[in-house]
C-alpha positions as CSV (number, residue, x, y, z in Angstrom):
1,X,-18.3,-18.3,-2.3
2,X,-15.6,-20.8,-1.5
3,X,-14.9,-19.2,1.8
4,X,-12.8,-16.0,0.4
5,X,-14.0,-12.8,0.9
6,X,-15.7,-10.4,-1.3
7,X,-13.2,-8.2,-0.9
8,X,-10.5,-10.6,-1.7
9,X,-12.2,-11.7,-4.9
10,X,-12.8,-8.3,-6.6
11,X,-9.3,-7.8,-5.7
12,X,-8.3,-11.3,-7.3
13,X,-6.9,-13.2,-4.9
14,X,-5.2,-10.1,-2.9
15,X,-2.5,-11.3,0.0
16,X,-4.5,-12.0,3.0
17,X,-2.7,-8.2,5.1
18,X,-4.6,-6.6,2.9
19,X,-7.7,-7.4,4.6
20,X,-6.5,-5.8,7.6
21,X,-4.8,-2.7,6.3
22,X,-6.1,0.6,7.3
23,X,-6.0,1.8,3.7
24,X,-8.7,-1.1,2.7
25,X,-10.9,1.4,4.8
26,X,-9.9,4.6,3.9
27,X,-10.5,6.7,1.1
28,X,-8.3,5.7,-1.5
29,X,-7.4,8.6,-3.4
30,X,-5.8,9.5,-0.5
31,X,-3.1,6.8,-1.7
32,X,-2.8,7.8,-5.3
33,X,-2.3,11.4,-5.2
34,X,-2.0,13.6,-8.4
35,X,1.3,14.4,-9.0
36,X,2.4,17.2,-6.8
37,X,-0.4,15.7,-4.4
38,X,0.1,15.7,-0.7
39,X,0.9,12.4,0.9
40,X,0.6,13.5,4.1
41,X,-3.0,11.9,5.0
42,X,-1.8,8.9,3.3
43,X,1.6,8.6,5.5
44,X,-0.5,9.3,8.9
45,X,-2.5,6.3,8.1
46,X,0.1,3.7,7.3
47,X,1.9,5.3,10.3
48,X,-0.5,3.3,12.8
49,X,-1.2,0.6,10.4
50,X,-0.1,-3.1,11.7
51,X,0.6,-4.1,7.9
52,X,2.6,-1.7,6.9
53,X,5.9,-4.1,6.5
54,X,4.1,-6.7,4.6
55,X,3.0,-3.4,2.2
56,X,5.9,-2.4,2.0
57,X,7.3,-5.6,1.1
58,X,4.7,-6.4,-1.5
59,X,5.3,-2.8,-3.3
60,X,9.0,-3.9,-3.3
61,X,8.6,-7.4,-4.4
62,X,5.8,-6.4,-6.7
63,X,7.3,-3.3,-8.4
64,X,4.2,-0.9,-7.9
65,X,5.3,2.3,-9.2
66,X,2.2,4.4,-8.1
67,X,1.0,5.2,-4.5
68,X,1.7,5.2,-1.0
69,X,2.6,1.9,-0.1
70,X,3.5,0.8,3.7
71,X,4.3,4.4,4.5
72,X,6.3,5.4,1.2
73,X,5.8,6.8,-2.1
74,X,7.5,5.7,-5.2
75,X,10.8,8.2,-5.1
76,X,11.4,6.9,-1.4
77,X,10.7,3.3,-2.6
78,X,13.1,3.8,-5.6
79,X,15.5,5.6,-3.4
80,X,15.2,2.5,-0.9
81,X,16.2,0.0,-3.5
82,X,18.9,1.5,-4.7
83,X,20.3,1.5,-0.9
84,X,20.2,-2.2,-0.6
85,X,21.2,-2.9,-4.1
């Protein structure tokens, strides 16, 4: 396989922190919550997660409107852009 992972190429050509978030081996419905969900689960785990900025960053850059990314939901990552804006 042209040395990527598996991982990597279900994913299509994911950024290369993603192999090594926490999340990757978690459940992860615990990162896409129904609305009204807890994120509490979701926010322990990118607590200790060495990725979590380059999440975070990707979400931002990337628009994701859905999930837990690098520690925050949507509304805190909406909330977050309009602070630097």
């Amino acid at each position: 396989m042209d040395g990527r992972t598996v991982g990597a190429d279900l994913l299509g050509d994911a950024p290369e922190w993603q192999e090594r978030a926490l999340c990757s081996q978690t459940d992860p419905e615990a990162f896409f919550p129904e609305k009204g969900g807890s994120t509490r689960e979701a926010k322990r785990i990118c607590s200790r997660c060495e990725v979590k900025t380059e999440c975070l960053e990707y979400a931002l850059g990337h628009d994701e409107r859905f999930g837990i990314w690098g520690g925050l939901s949507e509304r805190e990552r909406r909330k977050l852009k309009r602070r630097v804006a």
